[in-house]
C-alpha positions as CSV (number, residue, x, y, z in Angstrom):
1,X,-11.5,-88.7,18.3
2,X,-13.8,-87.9,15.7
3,X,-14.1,-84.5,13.8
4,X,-17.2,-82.9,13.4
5,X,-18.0,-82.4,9.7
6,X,-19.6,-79.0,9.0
7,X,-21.6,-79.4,5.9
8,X,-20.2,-76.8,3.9
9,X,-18.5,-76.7,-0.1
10,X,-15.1,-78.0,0.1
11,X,-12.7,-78.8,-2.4
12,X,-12.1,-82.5,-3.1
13,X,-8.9,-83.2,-5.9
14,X,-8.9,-86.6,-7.2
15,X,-6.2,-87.8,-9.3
16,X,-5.5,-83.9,-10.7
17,X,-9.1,-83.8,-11.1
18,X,-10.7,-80.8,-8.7
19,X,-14.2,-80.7,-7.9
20,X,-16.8,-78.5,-5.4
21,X,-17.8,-81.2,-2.9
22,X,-19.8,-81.4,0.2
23,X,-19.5,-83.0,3.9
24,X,-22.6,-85.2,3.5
25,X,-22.7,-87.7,1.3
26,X,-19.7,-90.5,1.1
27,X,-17.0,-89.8,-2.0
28,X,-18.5,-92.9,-4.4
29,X,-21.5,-91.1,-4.5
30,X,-19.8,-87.4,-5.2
31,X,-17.4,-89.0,-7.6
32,X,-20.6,-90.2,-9.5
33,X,-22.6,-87.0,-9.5
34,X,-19.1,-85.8,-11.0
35,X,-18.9,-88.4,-13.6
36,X,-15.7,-89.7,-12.6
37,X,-15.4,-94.0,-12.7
38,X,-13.7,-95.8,-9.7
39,X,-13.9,-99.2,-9.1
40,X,-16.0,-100.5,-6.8
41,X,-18.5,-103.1,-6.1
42,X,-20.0,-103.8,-2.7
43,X,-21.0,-100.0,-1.8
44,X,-21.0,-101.6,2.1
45,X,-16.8,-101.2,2.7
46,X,-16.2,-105.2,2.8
47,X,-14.7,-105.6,-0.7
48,X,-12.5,-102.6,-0.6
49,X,-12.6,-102.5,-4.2
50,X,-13.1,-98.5,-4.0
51,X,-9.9,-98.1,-1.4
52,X,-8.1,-94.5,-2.5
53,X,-5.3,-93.3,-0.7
54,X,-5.9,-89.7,1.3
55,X,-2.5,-87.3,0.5
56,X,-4.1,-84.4,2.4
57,X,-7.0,-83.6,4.5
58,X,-9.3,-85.9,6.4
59,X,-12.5,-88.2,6.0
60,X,-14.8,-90.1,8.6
61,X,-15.2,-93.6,7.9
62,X,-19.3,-94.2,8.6
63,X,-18.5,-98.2,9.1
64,X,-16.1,-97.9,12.3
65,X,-17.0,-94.1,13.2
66,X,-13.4,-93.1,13.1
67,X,-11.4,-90.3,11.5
68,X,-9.0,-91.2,9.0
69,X,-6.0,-88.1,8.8
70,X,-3.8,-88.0,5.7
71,X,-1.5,-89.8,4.5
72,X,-4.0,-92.9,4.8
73,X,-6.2,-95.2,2.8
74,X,-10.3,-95.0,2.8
75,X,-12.7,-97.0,1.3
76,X,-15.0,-94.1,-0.7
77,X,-18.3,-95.6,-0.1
78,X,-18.2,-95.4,3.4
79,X,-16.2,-92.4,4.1
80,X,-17.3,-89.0,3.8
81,X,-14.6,-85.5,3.4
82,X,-14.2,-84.0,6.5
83,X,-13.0,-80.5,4.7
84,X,-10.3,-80.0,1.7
85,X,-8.8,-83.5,0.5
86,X,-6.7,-84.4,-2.2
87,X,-6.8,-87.9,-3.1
88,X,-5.4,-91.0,-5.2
């Protein structure tokens, strides 16, 4: 099953960091408009240099079109916040 983003302001937490997100764009490239660092290197999802772990909430991963549910891993440059998350 795959939930329906509604592109609206959300809430994403990141390591005790919290920031006004949106339902659009993946989380590499919110994390970057933010000015917060993660590792990463591919930007495709092949390397999984960018994995974070999901604590609460949900994303949709853009590569396999599937929702990932918390507690989980994602890879942040192909997944995109499907609501409030808190991640690590």
């Amino acid at each position: 099953m795959i939930l329906q983003c509604v592109n609206i302001p959300i809430s994403i937490e990141y390591r005790g960091y919290i920031f006004t997100g949106n339902q659009k764009d993946v989380f590499l490239e919110q994390f970057e408009m933010e000015g917060i660092c993660i590792p990463y290197s591919c930007r495709s999802g092949f390397c999984a240099t960018c994995k974070v772990k999901i604590l609460s909430g949900s994303a949709v991963s853009l590569t396999g079109k599937i929702t990932v549910i918390a507690p989980a891993s994602i890879l942040t440059c192909t997944s995109i916040p499907c609501g409030n998350v808190q991640l690590e």
